[in-house]
PALUMFI-700775 format. One line per 3 residues: their letters; for each residue x, y, z of C-alpha. Coordinates in steps of 0.25 Angstrom, whole numbers, plus 5000, padded with zeros to 4 digits. Example, Ala and Ser with C-alpha at 12.3 -4.5 7.8 and 13.67 -1.06 7.14 Angstrom:
PALUMFI-700775
AS	5049/4982/5031 ~ 5055/4996/5029 .
end
This chain:
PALUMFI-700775
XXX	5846/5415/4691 ~ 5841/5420/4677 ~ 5829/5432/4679 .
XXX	5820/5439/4672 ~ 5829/5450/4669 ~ 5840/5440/4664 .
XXX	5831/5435/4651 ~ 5825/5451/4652 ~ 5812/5447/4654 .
XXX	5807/5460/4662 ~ 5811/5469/4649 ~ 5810/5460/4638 .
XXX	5812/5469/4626 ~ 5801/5468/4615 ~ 5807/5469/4600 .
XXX	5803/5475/4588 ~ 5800/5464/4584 ~ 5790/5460/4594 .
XXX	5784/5473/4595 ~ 5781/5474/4583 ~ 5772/5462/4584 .
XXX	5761/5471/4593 ~ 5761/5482/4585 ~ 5751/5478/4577 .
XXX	5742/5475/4591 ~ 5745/5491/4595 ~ 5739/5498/4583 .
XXX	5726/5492/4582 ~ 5712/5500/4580 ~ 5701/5494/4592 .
XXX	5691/5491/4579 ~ 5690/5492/4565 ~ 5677/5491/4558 .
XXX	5677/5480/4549 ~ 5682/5484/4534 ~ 5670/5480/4524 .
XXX	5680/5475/4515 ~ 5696/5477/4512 ~ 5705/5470/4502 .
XXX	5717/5465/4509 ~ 5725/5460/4498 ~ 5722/5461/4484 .
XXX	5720/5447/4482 ~ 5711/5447/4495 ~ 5698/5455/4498 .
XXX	5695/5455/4514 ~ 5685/5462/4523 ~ 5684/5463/4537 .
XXX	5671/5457/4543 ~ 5664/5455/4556 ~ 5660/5440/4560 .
XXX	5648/5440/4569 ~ 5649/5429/4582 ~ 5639/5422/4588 .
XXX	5637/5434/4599 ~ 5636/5445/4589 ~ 5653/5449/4590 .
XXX	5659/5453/4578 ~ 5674/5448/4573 ~ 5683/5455/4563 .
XXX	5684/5445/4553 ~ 5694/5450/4541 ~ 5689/5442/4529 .
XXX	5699/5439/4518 ~ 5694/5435/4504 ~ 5702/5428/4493 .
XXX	5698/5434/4479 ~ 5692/5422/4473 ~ 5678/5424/4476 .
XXX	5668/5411/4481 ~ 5669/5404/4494 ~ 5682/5400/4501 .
XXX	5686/5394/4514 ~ 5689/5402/4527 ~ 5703/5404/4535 .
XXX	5699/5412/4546 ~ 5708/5416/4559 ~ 5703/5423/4570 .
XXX	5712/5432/4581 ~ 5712/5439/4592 ~ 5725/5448/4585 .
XXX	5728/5460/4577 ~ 5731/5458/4562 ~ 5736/5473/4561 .
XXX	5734/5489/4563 ~ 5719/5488/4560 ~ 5720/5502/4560 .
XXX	5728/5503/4547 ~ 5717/5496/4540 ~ 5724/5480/4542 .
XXX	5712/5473/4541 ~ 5714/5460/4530 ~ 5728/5459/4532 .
XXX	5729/5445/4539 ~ 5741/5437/4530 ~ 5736/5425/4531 .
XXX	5721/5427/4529 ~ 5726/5434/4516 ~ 5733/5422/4511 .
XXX	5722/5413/4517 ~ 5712/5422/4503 ~ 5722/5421/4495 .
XXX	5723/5404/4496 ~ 5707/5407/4495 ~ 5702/5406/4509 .
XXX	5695/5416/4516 ~ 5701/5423/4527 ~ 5695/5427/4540 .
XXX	5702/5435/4549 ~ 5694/5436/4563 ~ 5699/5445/4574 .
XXX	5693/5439/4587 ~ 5684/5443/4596 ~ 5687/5455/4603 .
XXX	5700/5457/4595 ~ 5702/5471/4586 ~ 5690/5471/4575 .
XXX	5681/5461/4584 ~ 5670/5463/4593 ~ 5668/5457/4604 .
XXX	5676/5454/4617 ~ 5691/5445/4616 ~ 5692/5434/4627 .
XXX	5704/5425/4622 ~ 5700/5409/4619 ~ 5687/5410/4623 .
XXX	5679/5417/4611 ~ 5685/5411/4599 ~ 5679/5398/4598 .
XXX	5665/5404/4596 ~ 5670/5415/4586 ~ 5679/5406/4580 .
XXX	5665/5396/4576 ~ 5658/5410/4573 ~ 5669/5415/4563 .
XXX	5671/5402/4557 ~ 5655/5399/4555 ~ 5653/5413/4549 .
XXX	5666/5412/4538 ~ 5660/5399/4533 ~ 5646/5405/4529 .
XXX	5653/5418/4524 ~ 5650/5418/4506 ~ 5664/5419/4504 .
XXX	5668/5405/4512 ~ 5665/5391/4508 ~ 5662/5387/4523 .
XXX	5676/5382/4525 ~ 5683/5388/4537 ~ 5698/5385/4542 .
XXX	5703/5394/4554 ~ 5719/5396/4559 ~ 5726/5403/4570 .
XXX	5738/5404/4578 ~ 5740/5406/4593 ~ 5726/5414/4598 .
XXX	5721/5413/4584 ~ 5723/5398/4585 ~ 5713/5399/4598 .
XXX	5703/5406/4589 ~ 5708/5395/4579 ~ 5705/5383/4588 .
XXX	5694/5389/4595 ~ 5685/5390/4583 ~ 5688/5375/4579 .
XXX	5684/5369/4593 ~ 5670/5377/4589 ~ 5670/5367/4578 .
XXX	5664/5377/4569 ~ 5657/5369/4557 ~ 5664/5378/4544 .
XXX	5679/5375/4552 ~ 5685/5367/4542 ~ 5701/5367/4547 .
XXX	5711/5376/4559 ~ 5724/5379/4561 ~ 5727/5382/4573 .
XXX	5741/5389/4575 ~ 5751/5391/4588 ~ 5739/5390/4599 .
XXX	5735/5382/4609 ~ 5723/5371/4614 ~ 5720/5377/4627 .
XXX	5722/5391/4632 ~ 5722/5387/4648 ~ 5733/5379/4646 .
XXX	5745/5381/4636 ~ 5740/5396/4634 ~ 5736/5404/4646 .
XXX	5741/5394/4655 ~ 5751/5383/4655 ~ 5749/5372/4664 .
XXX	5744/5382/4674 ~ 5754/5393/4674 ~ 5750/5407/4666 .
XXX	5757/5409/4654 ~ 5758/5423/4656 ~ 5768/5426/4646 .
XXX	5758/5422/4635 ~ 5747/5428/4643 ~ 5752/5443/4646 .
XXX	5760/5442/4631 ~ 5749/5440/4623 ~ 5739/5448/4629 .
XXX	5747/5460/4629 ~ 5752/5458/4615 ~ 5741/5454/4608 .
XXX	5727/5458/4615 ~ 5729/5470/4625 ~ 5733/5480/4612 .
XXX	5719/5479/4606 ~ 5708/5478/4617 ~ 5716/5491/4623 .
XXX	5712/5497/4610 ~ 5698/5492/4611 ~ 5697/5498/4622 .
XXX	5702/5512/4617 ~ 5691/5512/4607 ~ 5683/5523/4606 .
XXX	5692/5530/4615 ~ 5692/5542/4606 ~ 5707/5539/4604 .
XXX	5715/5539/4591 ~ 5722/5527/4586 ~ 5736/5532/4589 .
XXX	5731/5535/4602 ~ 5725/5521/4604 ~ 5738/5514/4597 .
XXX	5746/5522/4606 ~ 5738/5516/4619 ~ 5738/5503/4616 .
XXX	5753/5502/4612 ~ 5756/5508/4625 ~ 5748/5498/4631 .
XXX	5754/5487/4624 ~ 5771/5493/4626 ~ 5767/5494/4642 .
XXX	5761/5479/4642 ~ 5775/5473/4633 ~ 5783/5483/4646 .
XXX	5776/5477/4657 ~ 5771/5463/4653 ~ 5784/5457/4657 .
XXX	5788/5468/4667 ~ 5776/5469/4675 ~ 5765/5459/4669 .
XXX	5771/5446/4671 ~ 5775/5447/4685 ~ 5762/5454/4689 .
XXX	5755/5445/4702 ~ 5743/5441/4703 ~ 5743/5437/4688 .
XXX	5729/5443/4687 ~ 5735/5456/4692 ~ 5740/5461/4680 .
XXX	5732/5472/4675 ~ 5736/5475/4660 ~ 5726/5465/4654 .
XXX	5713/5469/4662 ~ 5707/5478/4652 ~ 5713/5472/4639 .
XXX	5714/5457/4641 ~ 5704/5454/4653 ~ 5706/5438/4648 .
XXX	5718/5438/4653 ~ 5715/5437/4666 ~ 5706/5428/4662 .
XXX	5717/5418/4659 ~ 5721/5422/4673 ~ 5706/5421/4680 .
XXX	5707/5406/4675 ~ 5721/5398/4676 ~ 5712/5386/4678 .
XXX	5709/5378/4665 ~ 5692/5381/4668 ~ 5681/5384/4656 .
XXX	5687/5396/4653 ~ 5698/5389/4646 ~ 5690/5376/4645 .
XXX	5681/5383/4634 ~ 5691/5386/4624 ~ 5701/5374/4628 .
XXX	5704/5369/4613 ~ 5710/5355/4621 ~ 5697/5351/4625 .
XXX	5690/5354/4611 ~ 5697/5348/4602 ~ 5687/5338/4599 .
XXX	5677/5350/4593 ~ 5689/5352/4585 ~ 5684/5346/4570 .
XXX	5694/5351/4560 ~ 5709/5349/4557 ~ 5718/5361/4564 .
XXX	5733/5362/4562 ~ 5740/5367/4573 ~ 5753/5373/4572 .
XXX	5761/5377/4582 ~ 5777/5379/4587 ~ 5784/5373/4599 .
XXX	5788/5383/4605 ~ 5774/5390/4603 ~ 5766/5396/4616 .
XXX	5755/5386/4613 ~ 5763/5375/4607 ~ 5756/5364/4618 .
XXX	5742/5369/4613 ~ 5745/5368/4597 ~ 5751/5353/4599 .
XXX	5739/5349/4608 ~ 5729/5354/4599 ~ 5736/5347/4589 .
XXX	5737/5332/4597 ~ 5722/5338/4603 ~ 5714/5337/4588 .
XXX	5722/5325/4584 ~ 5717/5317/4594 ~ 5702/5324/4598 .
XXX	5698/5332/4588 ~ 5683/5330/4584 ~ 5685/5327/4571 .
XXX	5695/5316/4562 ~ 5698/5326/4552 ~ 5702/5334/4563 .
XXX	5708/5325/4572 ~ 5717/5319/4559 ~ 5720/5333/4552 .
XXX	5722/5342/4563 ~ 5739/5346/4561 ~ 5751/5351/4570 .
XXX	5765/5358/4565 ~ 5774/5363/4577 ~ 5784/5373/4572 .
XXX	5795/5378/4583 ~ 5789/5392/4589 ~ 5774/5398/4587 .
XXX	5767/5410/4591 ~ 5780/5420/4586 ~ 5789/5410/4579 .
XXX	5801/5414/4589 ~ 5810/5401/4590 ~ 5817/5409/4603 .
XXX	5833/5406/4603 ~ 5833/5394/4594 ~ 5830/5395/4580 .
XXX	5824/5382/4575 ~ 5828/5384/4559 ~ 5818/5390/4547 .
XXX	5806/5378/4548 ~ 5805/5381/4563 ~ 5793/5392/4561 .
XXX	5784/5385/4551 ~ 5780/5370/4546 ~ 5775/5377/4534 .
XXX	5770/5390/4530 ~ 5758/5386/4521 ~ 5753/5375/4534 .
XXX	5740/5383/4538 ~ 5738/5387/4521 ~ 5738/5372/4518 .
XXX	5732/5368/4530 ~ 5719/5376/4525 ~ 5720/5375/4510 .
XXX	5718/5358/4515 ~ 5706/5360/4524 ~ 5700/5371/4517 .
XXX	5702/5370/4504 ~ 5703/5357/4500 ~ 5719/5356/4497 .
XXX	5724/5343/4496 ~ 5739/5349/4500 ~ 5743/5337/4509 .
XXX	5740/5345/4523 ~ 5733/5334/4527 ~ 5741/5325/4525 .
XXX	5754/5330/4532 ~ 5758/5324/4545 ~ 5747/5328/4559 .
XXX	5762/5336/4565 ~ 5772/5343/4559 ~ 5783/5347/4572 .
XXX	5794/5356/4570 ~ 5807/5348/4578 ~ 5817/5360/4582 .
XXX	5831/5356/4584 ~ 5839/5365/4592 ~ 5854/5368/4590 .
XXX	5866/5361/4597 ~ 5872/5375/4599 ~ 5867/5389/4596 .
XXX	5853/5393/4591 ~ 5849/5388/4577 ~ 5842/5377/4578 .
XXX	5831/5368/4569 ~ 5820/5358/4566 ~ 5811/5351/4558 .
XXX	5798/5348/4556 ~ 5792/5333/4561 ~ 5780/5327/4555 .
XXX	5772/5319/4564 ~ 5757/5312/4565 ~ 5756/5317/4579 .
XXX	5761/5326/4591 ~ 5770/5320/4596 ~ 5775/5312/4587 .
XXX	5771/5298/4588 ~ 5785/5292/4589 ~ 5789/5302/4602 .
XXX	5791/5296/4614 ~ 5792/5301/4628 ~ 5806/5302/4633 .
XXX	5810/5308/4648 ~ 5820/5315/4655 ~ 5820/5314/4669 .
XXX	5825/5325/4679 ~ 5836/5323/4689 ~ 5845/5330/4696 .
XXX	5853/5332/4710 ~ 5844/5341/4716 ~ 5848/5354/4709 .
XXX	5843/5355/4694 ~ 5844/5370/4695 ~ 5849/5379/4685 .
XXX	5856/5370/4673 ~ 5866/5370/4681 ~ 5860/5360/4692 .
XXX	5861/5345/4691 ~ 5847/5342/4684 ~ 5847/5331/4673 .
XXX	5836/5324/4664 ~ 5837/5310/4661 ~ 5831/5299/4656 .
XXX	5832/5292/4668 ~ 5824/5295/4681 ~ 5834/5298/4693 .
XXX	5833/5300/4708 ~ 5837/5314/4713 ~ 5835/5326/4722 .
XXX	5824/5336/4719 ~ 5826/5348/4712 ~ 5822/5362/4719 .
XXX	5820/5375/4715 ~ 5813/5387/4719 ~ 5802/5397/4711 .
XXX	5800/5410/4714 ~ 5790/5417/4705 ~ 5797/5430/4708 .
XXX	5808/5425/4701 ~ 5802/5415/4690 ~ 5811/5407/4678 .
XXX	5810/5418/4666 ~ 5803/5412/4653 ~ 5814/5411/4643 .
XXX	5808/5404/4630 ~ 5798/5396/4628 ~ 5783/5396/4620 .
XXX	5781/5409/4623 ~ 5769/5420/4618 ~ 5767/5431/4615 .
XXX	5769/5445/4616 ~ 5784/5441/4613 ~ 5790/5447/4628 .
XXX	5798/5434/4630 ~ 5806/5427/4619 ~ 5801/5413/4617 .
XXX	5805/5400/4611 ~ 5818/5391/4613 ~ 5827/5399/4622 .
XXX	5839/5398/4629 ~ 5836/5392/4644 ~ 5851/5391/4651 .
XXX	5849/5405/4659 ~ 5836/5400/4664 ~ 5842/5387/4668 .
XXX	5852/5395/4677 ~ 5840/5399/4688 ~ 5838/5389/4700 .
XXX	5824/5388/4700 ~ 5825/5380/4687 ~ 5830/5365/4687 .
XXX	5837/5361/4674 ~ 5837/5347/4671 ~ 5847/5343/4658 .
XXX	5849/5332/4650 ~ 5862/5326/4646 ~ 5865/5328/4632 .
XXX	5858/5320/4622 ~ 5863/5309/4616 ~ 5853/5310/4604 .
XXX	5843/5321/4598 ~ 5830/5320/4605 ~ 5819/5324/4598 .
XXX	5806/5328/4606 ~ 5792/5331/4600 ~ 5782/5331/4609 .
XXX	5775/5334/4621 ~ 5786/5337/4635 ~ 5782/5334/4647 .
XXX	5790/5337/4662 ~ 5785/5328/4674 ~ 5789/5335/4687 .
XXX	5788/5331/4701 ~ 5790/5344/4710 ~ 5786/5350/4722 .
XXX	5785/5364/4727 ~ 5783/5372/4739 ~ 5772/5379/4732 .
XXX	5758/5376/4731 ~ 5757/5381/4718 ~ 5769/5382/4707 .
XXX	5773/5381/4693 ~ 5784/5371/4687 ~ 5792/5375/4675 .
XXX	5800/5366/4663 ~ 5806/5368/4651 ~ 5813/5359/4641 .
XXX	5825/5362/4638 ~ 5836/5359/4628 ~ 5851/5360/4629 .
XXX	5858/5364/4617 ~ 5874/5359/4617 ~ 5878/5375/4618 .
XXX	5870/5377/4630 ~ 5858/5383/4628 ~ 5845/5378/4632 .
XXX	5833/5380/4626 ~ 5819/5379/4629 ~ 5812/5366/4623 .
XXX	5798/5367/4630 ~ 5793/5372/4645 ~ 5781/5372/4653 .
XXX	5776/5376/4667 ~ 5765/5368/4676 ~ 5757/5377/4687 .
XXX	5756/5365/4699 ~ 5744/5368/4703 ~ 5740/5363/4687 .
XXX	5749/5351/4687 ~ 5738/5342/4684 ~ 5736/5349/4672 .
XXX	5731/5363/4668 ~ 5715/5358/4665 ~ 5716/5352/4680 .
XXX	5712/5361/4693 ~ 5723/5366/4699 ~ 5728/5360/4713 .
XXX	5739/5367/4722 ~ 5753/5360/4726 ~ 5756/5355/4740 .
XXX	5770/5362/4743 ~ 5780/5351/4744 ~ 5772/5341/4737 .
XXX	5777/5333/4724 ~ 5768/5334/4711 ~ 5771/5329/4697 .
XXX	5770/5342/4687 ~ 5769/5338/4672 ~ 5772/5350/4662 .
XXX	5770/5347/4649 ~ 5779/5355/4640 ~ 5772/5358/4627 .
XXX	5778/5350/4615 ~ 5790/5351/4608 ~ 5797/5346/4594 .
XXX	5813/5348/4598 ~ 5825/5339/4597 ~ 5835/5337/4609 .
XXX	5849/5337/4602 ~ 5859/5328/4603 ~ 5869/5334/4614 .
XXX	5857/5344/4620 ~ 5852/5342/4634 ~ 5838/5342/4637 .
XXX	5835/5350/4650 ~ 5822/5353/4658 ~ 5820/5365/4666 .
XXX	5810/5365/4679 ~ 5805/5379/4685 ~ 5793/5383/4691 .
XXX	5792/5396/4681 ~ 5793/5400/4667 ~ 5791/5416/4668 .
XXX	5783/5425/4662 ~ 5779/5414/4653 ~ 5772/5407/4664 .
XXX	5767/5415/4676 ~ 5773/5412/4689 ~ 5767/5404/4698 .
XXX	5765/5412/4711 ~ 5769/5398/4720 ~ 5757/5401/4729 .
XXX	5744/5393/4723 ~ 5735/5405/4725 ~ 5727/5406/4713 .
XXX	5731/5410/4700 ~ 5735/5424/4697 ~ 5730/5430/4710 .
XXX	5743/5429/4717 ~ 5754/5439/4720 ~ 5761/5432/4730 .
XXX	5772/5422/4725 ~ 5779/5411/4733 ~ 5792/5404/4731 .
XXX	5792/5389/4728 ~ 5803/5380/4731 ~ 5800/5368/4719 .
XXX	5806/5354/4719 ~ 5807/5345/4707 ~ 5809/5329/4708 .
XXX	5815/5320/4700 ~ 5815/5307/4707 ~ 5811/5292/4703 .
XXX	5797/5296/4710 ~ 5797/5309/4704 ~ 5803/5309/4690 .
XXX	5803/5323/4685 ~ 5806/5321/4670 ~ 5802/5328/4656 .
XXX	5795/5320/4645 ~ 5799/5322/4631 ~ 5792/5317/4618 .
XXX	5804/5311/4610 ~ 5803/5307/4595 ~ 5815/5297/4591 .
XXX	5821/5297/4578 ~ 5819/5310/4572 ~ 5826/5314/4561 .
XXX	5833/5326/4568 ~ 5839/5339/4558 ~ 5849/5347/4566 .
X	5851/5361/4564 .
end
């Protein structure tokens, strides 16, 4: 049975690579007083103001100026992250804000409440909307803006993105929201009910603990080295023990690393539930107050790849306005957050649809371009096409007037087996064709939980994302493997996935795991798509939650998330059915006691049907008749 310490999870080395991406985060000052004014490139003058909110809080705002004088419109981001050593002087050096002056914006760059030059205190989602309105309202009545104001962002910078739009402030001409999601309950902190505690512990160690410990070191009397010293400590002890120590600490809310430097994060934990807290800053219940064209880009095998395609299909069909509803766009590349493409390489146009997008996308809403953006098809999706045999795959880029594609059609493949669909090894099919059969069982113990290997994964980079190789977790028997024969034709999916299981447990409260998977002719299976549904959330994650009856049959959907792949000719499709998916997901304790106050853990004995009654099955979107390059 594959373990943890099989894929080294319990001592995953970090590289140099990856470290060095928190460096920046370890040799921040706790504040700098805002520079009166500094050129940051010759062509460029920039200062550093502070923009007062409605309550009176102060936001570092870096302001970059193009050298033609006059008014200009306004390109303003707004994040919660660092942009460099601020005590070596690296105010004004933001890339993109530079170009954005030199095409003859203004830039703003905004560090968030409660965030390294801000005032004010940092609570995640819920603050942004209101200093989003604020920033947006005070940089159109500035002298140097003509009142035009476009705002972008990816991942927690798309929340401060979108958050600001659904205030409908009235000078927000245009957005472009990049790799982030429409609803930070579902899809973000939580997935169908489960914690995503990967993403949860990751990025709030490597992103947010590093400068509210140095906050709270100000006025300590101790010199910078000193402070750089402490908070690299802090940081190097977190990255040891987060997948030692923190990911298997019981209760959930027992873990004490976050109390003094993320208290929010046991706000996540305080409401699994989707209540008002999430409610308030749920973008999928605003997109009506939504007035503007967005372009969302986003990559499938990104961490928030559901919430970039619903936000999408969400303003095409409700935003509050037509120019909004008709202009708002979608392009799909392969990965997201950190571009890793995991064990197969989808070939040089994987990473980007275009380099000049969010450029152009401005230059038309803001300036006036006639450069044809508008014109251009609602979706461009990048298709990967995997290998027959070793790891350099491909793709290409489809053009559509909607997600899915219009012509795509739902096919299924039904599950079926003998009775013992464990490991690949077992007897399990998939089918067109519902058939009669025994049960399938297996049993979950959350002291030994499935290993994540794979998948949309963020951030902190502990685990290796993307499409991996599956087969050594297929080998365990608490995961049913159900195979395809080989495919007469390429089978091209773009689309939503969906698994319909009819299951029982012995537990009145556990999780149920699948993952997509596709064979290649040389053996290795890689991960396609995978979700987990929490049973006491199967009627949905906005519903109240209800316990299980032991022994009782219930129908569990699990949406998948949305994919853009081809199924070769010769490859086999194959679905996976577990009950964990660890430490992406946390492990459901099996004894319905509420959520993240329990220590005890109880074995579950799970059965899954597949009968004429009870047809198990996974639903694929299928689009016939594409032109298909292979690698």
């Amino acid at each position: 049975m594959l373990s943890f310490g099989d894929v080294g999870l319990a001592a995953l080395p970090m590289t140099t690579a990856r470290a060095a991406t928190l460096l920046p985060v370890l040799i921040l000052t706790a504040s700098v007083a805002p520079a009166a004014a500094q050129s940051a490139a010759g062509d460029v003058a920039c200062r550093v103001e502070m923009v007062p909110m409605r309550d009176g809080v102060r936001l570092a705002t870096e302001v970059y100026l193009p050298a033609r004088p006059g008014r200009h419109p306004v390109v303003l981001t707004r994040s919660p992250y660092t942009r460099g050593s601020l005590a070596a002087g690296s105010n004004c050096d933001n890339a993109r804000l530079l170009d954005f002056a030199r095409r003859g914006y203004v830039g703003l760059g905004q560090d968030a409440r409660g965030r390294y030059r801000s005032g004010g205190a940092f609570d995640p989602f819920r603050q942004e909307g209101g200093d989003g309105y604020d920033t947006v309202e005070w940089a159109a009545a500035q002298p140097w803006s003509d009142g035009r104001v476009g705002i972008f962002g990816g991942s927690y910078v798309g929340v401060t993105t979108l958050q600001a739009a659904l205030r409908s402030p009235p000078h927000l001409v245009t957005a472009v929201a990049e790799i982030t999601a429409s609803d930070y309950h579902d899809n973000w902190t939580y997935v169908n009910g489960a914690f995503d505690l990967h993403l949860n512990l990751g990025w709030t160690l490597a992103f947010f603990v590093a400068d509210s410990y140095r906050r709270s070191l100000d006025g300590s009397g101790l010199s910078l080295t000193e402070i750089d010293r402490r908070v690299a400590a802090r940081l190097e002890a977190g990255r040891r023990d987060l997948l030692t120590k923190w990911i298997w600490t019981l209760p959930l809310n027992s873990m004490p690393a976050f109390r003094a430097d993320a208290p929010y994060y046991y706000d996540w934990l305080a409401h699994p539930d989707y209540d008002s807290y999430w409610r308030e800053v749920d973008v999928e219940q605003g997109y009506g107050d939504i007035t503007v064209p967005v372009l969302h880009t986003g990559g499938w095998y990104d961490v928030f790849a559901v919430g970039t395609v619903r936000n999408f299909t969400g303003m095409r069909t409700g935003a509050g306005s037509p120019a909004a509803r008709s202009g708002t766009k979608l392009v799909m590349t392969c990965c997201g957050h950190t571009r890793e493409q995991g064990l197969i390489d989808w070939g040089p146009e994987a990473q980007t649809f275009d380099e000049t997008l969010t450029a152009r996308w401005f230059d038309h809403h803001l300036q006036g371009a006639d450069n044809g953006i508008d014109r251009e098809p609602a979706a461009r999706l990048f298709v990967m096409v995997p290998p027959d045999t070793g790891t350099q795959g491909g793709g290409f880029y489809l053009a559509a007037d909607d997600f899915p594609p219009p012509a795509a059609r739902p096919v299924r493949l039904y599950l079926a087996s003998g009775g013992r669909a464990n490991t690949r090894h077992g007897d399990g099919t998939l089918g067109r064709d519902a058939a009669a059969g025994p049960p399938d069982r297996f049993v979950y113990d959350p002291a030994d939980p499935v290993p994540t290997l794979g998948g949309n994964l963020c951030c902190g980079d502990f685990l290796m994302r993307g499409a991996l190789d599956q087969s050594a977790v297929e080998l365990r028997d608490d995961v049913l493997v159900y195979t395809s024969e080989p495919l007469a034709a390429d089978l091209a999916v773009i689309g939503p996935v969906t698994v319909r299981l009819w299951a029982a447990s012995s537990a009145r409260d556990t999780d149920f795991t699948a993952k997509l998977v596709d064979v290649h002719l040389d053996g290795i299976a890689h991960n396609v798509l995978d979700r987990i549904v929490r049973a006491r959330y199967r009627r949905g994650s906005k519903s109240a939650p209800s316990l299980i009856t032991p022994g009782e049959v219930y129908e569990y959907a699990i949406p998948l998330g949305d994919t853009a792949t081809v199924f070769r000719r010769g490859h086999r499709i194959r679905l996976e059915v577990s009950s964990s998916n660890f430490p992406h997901y946390d492990r459901n304790p099996n004894t319905g006691h509420a959520f993240g106050q329990d220590a005890e853990t109880v074995v579950a004995t799970q059965t899954i049907f597949h009968d004429p009654q009870r047809p198990s099955h996974v639903e694929l979107s299928v689009v016939p008749d594409v032109s298909i390059p292979h690698p």
